[in-house]
Structure formats: C-alpha cells, structure tokens
ZADREN-631100 format. One line per 4 residues: number of its first residue (from 1); their letters; for each residue z negated, x negated, y negated of C-alpha. Coordinates in Angstrom, 1 decimal. Layout:
% ZADREN-631100
NUM = A = Z,X,Y | ... $
***
This chain:
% ZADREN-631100
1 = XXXX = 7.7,29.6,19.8 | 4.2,28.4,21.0 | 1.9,27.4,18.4 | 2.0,24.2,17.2 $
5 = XXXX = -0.5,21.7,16.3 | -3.1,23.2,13.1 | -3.5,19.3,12.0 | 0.0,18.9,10.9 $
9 = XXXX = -0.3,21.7,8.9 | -2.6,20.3,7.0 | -0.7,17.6,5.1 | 3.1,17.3,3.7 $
13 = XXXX = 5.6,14.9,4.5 | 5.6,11.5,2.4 | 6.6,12.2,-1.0 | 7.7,8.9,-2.0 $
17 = XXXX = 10.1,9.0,1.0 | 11.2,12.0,-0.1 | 12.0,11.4,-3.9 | 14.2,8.4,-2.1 $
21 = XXXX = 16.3,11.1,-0.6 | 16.9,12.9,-3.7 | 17.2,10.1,-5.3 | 19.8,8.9,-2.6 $
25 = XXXX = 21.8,12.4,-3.4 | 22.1,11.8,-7.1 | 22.9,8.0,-7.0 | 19.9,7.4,-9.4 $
29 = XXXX = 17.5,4.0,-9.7 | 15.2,4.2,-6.8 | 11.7,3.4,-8.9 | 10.0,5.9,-6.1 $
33 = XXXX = 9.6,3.9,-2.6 | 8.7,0.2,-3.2 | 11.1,-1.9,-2.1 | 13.0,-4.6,-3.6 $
37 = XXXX = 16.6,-5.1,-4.9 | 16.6,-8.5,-4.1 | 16.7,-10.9,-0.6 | 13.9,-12.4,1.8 $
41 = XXXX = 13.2,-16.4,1.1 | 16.0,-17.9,2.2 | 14.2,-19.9,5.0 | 13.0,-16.7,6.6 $
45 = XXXX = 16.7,-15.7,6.8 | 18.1,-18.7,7.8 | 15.4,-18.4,11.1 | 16.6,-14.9,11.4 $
49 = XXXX = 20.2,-15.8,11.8 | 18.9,-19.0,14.4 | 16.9,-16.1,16.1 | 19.7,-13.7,16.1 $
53 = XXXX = 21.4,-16.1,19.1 | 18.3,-18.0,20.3 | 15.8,-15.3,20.8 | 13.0,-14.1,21.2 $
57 = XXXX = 15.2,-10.8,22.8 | 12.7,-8.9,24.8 | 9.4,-8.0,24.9 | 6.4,-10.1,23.0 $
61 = XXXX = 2.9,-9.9,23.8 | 2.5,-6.7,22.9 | -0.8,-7.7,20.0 | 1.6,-10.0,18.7 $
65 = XXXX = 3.9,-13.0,19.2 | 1.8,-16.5,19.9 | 2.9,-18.4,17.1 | 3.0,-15.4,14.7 $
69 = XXXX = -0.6,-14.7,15.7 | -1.4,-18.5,15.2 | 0.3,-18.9,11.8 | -1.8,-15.5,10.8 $
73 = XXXX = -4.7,-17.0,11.6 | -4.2,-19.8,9.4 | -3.2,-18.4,6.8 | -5.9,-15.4,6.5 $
77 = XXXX = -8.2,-17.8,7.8 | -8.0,-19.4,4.3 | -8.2,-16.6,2.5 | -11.3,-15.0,4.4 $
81 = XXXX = -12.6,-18.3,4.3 | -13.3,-18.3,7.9 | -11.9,-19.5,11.6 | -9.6,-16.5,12.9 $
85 = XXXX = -9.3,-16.3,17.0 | -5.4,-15.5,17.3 | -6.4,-14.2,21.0 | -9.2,-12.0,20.1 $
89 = XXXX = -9.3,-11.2,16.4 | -5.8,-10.1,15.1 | -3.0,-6.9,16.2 | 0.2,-7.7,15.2 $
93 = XXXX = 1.8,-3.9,14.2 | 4.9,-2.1,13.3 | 3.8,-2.6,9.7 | 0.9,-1.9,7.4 $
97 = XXXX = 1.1,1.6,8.1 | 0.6,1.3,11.7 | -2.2,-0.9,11.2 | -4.3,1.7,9.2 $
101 = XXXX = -3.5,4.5,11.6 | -4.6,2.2,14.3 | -7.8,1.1,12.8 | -8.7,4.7,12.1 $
105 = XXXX = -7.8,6.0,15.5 | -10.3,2.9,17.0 | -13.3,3.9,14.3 | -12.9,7.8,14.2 $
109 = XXXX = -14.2,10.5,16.8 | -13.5,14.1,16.0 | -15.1,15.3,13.4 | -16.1,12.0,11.7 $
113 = XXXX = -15.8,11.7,8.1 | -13.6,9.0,6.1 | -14.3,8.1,2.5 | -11.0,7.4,0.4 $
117 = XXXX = -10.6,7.0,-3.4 | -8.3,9.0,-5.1 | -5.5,8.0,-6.3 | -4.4,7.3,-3.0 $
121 = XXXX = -1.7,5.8,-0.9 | -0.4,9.4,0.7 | -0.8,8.3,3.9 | -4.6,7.7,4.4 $
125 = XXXX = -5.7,11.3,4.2 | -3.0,11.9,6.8 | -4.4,8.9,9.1 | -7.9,10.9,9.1 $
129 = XXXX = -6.8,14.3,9.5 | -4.5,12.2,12.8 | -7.6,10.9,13.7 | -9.5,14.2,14.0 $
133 = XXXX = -11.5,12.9,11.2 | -12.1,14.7,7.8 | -11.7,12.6,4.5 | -14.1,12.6,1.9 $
137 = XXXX = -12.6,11.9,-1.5 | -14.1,9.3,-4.2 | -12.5,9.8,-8.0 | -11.0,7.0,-9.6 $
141 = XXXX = -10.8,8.0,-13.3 | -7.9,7.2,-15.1 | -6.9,5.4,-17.4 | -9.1,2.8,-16.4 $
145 = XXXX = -9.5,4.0,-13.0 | -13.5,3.3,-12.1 | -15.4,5.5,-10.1 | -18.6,6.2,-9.6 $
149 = XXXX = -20.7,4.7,-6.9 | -23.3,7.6,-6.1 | -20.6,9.4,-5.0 | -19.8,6.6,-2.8 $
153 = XXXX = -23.2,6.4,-1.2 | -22.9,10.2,-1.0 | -20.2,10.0,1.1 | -21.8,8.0,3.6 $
157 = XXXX = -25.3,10.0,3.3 | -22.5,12.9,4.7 | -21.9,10.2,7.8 | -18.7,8.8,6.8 $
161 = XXXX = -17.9,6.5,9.5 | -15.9,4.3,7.1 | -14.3,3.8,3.6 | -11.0,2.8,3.0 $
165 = XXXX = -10.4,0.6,0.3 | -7.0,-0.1,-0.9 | -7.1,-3.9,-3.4 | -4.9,-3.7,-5.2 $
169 = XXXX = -4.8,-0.1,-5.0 | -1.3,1.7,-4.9 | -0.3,3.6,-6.8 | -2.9,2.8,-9.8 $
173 = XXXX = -2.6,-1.2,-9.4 | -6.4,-1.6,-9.9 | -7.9,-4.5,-8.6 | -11.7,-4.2,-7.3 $
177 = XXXX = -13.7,-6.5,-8.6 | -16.3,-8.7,-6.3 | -19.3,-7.1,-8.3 | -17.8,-3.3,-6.8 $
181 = XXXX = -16.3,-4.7,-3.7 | -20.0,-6.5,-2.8 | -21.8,-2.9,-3.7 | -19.5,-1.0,-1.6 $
185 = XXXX = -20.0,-3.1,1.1 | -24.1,-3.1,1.2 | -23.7,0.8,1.4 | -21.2,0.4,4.7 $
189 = XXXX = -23.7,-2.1,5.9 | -26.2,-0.2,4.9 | -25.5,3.1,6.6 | -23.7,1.3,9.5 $
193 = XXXX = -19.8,2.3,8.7 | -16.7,0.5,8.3 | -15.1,-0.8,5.4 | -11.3,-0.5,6.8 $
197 = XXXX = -9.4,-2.4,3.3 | -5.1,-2.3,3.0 | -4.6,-5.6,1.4 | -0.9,-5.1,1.0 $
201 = XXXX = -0.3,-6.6,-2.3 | -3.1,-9.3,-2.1 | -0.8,-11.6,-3.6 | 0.6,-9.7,-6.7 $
205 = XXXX = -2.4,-9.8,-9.2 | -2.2,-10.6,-12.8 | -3.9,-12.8,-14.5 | -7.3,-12.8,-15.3 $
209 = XXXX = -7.9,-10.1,-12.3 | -7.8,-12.2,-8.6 | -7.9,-10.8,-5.2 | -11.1,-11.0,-3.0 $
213 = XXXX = -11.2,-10.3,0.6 | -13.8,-7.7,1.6 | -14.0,-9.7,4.7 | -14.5,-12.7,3.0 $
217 = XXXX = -18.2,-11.2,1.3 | -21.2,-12.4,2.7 | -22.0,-10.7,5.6 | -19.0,-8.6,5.6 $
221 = XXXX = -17.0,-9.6,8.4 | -18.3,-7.2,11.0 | -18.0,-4.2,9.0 | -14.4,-4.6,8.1 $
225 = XXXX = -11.3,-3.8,9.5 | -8.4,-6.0,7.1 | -5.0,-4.2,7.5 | -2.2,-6.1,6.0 $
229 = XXXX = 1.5,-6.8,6.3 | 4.4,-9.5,5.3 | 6.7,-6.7,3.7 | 5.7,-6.8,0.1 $
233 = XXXX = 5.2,-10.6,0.1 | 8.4,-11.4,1.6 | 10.8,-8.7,0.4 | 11.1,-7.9,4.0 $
237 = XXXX = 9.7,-4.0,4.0 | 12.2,-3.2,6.7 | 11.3,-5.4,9.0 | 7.8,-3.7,9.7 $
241 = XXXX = 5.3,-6.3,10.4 | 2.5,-5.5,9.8 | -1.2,-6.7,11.2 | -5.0,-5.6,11.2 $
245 = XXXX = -7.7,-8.7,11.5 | -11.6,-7.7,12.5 | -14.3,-8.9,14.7 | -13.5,-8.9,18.5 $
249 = XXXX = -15.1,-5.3,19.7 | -12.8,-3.9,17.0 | -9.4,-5.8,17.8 | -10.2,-5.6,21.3 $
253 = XXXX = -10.4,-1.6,21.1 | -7.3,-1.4,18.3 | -4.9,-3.4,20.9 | -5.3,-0.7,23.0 $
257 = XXXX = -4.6,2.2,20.4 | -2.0,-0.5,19.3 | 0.2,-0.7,23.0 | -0.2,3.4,23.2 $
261 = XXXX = 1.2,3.5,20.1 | 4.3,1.2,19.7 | 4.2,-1.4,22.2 | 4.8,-3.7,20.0 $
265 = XXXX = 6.6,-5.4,17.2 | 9.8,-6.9,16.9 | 10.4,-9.9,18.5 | 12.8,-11.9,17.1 $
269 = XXXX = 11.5,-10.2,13.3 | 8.6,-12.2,14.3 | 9.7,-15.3,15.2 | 11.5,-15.5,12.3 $
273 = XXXX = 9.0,-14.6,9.6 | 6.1,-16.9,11.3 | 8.4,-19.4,8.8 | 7.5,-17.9,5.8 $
277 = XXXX = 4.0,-17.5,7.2 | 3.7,-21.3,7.3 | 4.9,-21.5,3.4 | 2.4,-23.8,0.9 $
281 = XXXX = 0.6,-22.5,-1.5 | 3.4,-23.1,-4.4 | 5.0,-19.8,-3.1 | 2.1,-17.6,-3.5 $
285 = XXXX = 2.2,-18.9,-7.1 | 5.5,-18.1,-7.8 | 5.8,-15.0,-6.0 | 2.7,-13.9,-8.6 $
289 = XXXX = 4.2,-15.3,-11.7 | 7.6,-13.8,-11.1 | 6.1,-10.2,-10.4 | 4.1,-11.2,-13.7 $
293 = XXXX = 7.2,-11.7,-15.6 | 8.8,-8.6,-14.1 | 5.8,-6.6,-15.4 | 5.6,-8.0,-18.8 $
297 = XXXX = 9.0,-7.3,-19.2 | 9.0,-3.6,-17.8 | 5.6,-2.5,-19.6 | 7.8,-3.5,-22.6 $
301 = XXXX = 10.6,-1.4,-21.9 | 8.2,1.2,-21.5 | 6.8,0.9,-24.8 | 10.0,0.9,-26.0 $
305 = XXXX = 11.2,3.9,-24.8 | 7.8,5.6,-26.3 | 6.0,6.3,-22.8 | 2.3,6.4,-22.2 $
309 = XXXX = 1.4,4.2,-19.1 | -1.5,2.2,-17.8 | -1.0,-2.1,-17.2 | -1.8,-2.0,-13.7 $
313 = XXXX = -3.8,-5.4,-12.9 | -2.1,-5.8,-9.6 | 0.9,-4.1,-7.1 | 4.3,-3.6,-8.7 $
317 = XXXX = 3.5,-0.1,-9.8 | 2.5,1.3,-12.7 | 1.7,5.0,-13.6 | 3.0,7.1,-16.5 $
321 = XXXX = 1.6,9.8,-18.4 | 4.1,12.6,-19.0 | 2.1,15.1,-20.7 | 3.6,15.2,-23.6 $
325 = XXXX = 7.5,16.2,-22.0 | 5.4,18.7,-20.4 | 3.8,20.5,-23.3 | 7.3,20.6,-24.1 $
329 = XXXX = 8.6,24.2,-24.1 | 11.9,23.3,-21.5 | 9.4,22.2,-18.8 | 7.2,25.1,-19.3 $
333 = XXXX = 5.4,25.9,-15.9 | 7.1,22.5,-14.7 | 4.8,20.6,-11.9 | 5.6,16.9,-12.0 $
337 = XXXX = 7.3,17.0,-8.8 | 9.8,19.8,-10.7 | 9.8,17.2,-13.7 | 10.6,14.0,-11.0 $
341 = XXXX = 13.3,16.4,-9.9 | 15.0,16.5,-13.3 | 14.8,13.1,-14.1 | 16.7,11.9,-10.9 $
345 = XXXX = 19.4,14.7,-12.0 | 19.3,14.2,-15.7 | 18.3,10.4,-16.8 | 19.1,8.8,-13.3 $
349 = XXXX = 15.6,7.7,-12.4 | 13.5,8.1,-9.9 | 9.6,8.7,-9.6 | 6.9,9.7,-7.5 $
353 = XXXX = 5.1,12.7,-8.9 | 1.1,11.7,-9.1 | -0.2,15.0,-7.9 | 0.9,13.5,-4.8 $
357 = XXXX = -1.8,10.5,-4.7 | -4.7,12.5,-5.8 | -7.1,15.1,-4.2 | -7.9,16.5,-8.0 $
361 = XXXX = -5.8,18.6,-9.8 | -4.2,16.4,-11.4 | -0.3,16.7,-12.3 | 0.6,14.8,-15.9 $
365 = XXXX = 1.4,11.4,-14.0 | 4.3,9.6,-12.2 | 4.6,6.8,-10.4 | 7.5,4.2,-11.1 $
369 = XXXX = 7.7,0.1,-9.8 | 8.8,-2.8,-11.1 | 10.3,-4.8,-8.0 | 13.6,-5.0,-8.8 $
373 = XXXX = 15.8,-7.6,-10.5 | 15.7,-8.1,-14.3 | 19.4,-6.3,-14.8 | 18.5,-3.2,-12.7 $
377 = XXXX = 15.0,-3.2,-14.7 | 17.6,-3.5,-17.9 | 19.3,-0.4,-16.4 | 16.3,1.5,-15.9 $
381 = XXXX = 14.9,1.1,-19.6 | 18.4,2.0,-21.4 | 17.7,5.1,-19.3 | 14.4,5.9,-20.0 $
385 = XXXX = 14.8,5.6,-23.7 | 17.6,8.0,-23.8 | 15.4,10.7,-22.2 | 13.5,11.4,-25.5 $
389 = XXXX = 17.3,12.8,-26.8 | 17.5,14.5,-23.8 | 14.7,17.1,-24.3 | 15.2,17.4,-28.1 $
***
C-alpha cells in the first residue's frame, strides 16, 4: 500500500470512545464518555418535535443559523460582559470539538508550537499535531492540580503560538482561578499568542469556585479564541452544536476553515435548541445545583466504597487513584487501561484510564462521571464497593 500520512501515527484513537465500546460489549455502566442518562429540557424537545415537520430542512448559513447566532450572542454576551456581532464574531460548529480543531487550524502554521496542560482532554494534542503544530506540555500536579507558571512563560519564550486552556478542565474538574487566568493571559498578550479556552462546562461549578471568561479579562478579548458548545448544558451531546466566539479577523478566517470542514450544522438541531438558548437565568442555577447534588452524593459513594479520589471543583468528572489495586499482586504489571479493562468485565463499570489525559508518565488514575440519574449512580456504588471482595 502507499504510505500513509506520518501525523496520524503520532496519536491513538479516543480512549474514552473506546472504553464506551467495551463497555457496550459487556453491558456495564458507561462512567467513560460523558453523557447523560437522562432527557433535554423539555421545551427544547417539544421545538424539536414542531421542527421535525416545520423545518428548517436544508441548508443554514453555513457560520450558523440567524436566530441561533443571535440568541448566542446574547447570552455569551452576558457572560463576556460585552456586545457580540452575531455576523462577524461567532461560528456555529458541529460541536465543541469542531470548534477547537477549527480555531487551531486558523491560528497554527506548520511547525508552530501549542501550549496545553496536562491532564488533558485527548483531543487537543491531536488538534495540534492536525494542525501541523507541535504541543508543548504544562503539568498540572495532582491532587490539587496547580502548575507552575515559568513553565508557562517558557512555552511561549519556545514561540508557542497559543495556549489552550480548558475551565473547567476535563478530566481533573479544576477550575482556574481569575488570579491564574489574568497571569496567563499577560504572558499570551505579552508574547503576542492566543489564548484558545474550551468552556464546555462553564456552567457546572461548585460552590465557592465560579467560572470566569478569559475573554471577559481586561484586555483579553483579542487574544482569545472561546470554544464552547450546548451539549453538556442541555443534555443534548448528540446533537453536536457546538460554537467558537473571537474578534472578527479570527471568526472571519475560522468560517472559512469552518465551511471546508463541515459545511455546517444541523439545521433543524438548531432551530430547536436556540429555545433553550433563550432560558433565564433560574436554569443555569438549577442545572449547577443538581450537578452539585449529584456530586455530593457520588463523592460519598466513593468514600464508601474505600476509593481515593479528588472533589473536582467543576465538570461532572472526578479522577480516582487506583494505586493501591495496583500494588496488588493480581494486577501485577497491569497498566490502568488493562485495570479499566477488568473492571468493565468484572464489577460492571466503566472508566477511562488517566495515562490517557497526561503527557507524564503517569498511570495510577481513572477517570469516572457523575451525570447520570441518582438510581443508576445507586447502581454504580453497590458495584464499586463490591470490588474490594473482588481482589481479596
């Protein structure tokens, strides 16, 4: 066969999709890929199912529907505390992911450099190496996960074009303060790079930690690409709307990567979830309390079931130290993807082993969420607790 591409040897399929797989096979609790148990707002559905005969059918704008645009703007508009141009400062996309792989394609050349902390979300490496950019990697230290921010400024002394900044970070649910988010930013500004932020979970942060905008900073707007999308705040992650928000050279450039890429998103998915776009504020607050509860509850289940973990300060994942199973001498020479593997055969739960979300060596962690309903969270406990017997 002729040789294929060298890039896409560089990097793995996603892990998280495929623990779902396995998991899939086995019939175990999917705590891998994040996706809830439960339904979309019921407005959102009930526009779906008036869309479903009324349209939109073909074709959108391909940057994004008008009135989804519009309620976008309004809505981030708030949050970035600033007027958003629907026209000329917003991509609609096929979901968050698209929306990162688009702003890196519209920042990178070949051979620029991309700084990302580690723990990461698997696919931003991927979106450099696609972009024929090389990543630089930043520790964040568990358990607390800081990092340090010489080697952020040593990054960008290498030429990193940009940082990406995941708040709140999947998988380690840390939530950047505005004292490290305002630093970071004066080195981007200061050495004329990007700060390209995945704001995914923006509205599932725990109490005292809240979410600021890197946009929203003083004099950040310029420098930052905001990639976002509806999925985790409307339990609608297969719909894939997703968005990206900058200042007009940027968006202008992204549409294009944008149309080459996918056209554009789903019509009628759009016109639909511009509703929920247009909810009050009351939403936002009970979307956060009920992921709070959820947490609460699951962190104690953990506890219960004797397991080492962090209490992630935002997301609806939360990372687990099995060290001690594998000191153990039945997972002798196990790799926590081997360990992930036995635990979706043996105690019906899924994970996503952590060596997969950081550049360091580092393989004594999984990754499990919490966005399911409180019986199949139940489920998932009674499981976990029987997995001590299980190795005895």
């Amino acid at each position: 066969m002729p040789q294929l591409s060298k890039r896409v040897g560089t990097f793995t399929d996603s892990v998280i999709r495929r623990m779902t797989r396995i998991s899939d096979h086995y019939g175990a609790i999917n705590l891998s890929q994040g996706f809830p148990d439960f339904d979309p707002p019921k407005p959102i559905l009930d526009a779906l199912a008036k869309a479903a005969y009324a349209g939109p059918h073909q074709y959108s704008i391909t940057y994004g529907a008008e009135n989804f645009r519009q309620a976008l703007a309004e809505k981030q508009g708030r949050a970035i505390g600033r007027d958003i141009d629907p026209e000329t400062e917003i991509v609609v996309t096929c979901g968050g992911t698209e929306a990162m792989m688009c702003a890196m394609m519209t920042v990178c050349n070949p051979g620029d450099k991309v700084l990302v902390f580690s723990p990461f979300y698997e696919n931003y490496g991927a979106d450099a190496i696609l972009s024929g950019a090389e990543p630089i990697y930043v520790p964040l230290v568990p358990p607390e996960y800081n990092f340090d921010l010489s080697l952020v400024e040593d990054g960008f002394r290498q030429g990193a074009k940009a940082i990406v900044v995941c708040n709140p970070s999947n998988p380690c649910g840390k939530v950047f303060t505005e004292e490290e988010l305002l630093a970071i930013g004066r080195l981007a500004v200061q050495y004329d790079a990007y700060v390209i932020t995945d704001e995914v979970y923006e509205h599932m942060v725990y109490a005292p930690y809240h979410h600021t905008c890197m946009a929203a900073l003083p004099g950040m707007y310029n420098n930052t690409i905001t990639c976002n999308s509806l999925s985790k705040t409307y339990s609608i992650t297969g719909w894939r709307l997703g968005y990206l928000i900058g200042p007009e050279e940027v968006v202008e450039n992204a549409k294009k990567v944008h149309d080459f890429l996918t056209v554009g998103a789903a019509a009628p998915l759009q016109e639909a979830a511009t509703v929920g776009l247009r909810f009050d504020q009351s939403y936002y607050d009970a979307l956060r309390e009920t992921y709070t509860q959820k947490r609460d509850f699951f962190l104690a289940g953990l506890d219960q079931a004797g397991l080492k973990h962090n209490v992630p300060q935002g997301t609806y994942f939360v990372m687990v130290d099995i060290q001690e199973f594998l000191d153990l001498p039945m997972f002798a020479g196990y790799t926590d993807l081997q360990f992930c593997e036995w635990m979706i055969q043996h105690v019906g739960v899924a994970a996503v082993p952590g060596s997969s979300f950081f550049r360091e060596p580092i393989n004594n962690y999984i990754r499990l969420h919490f966005a399911r309903e409180e019986s199949t969270l139940e489920e998932v406990i009674r499981r976990l607790t029987k997995m001590e017997a299980l190795v005895k």
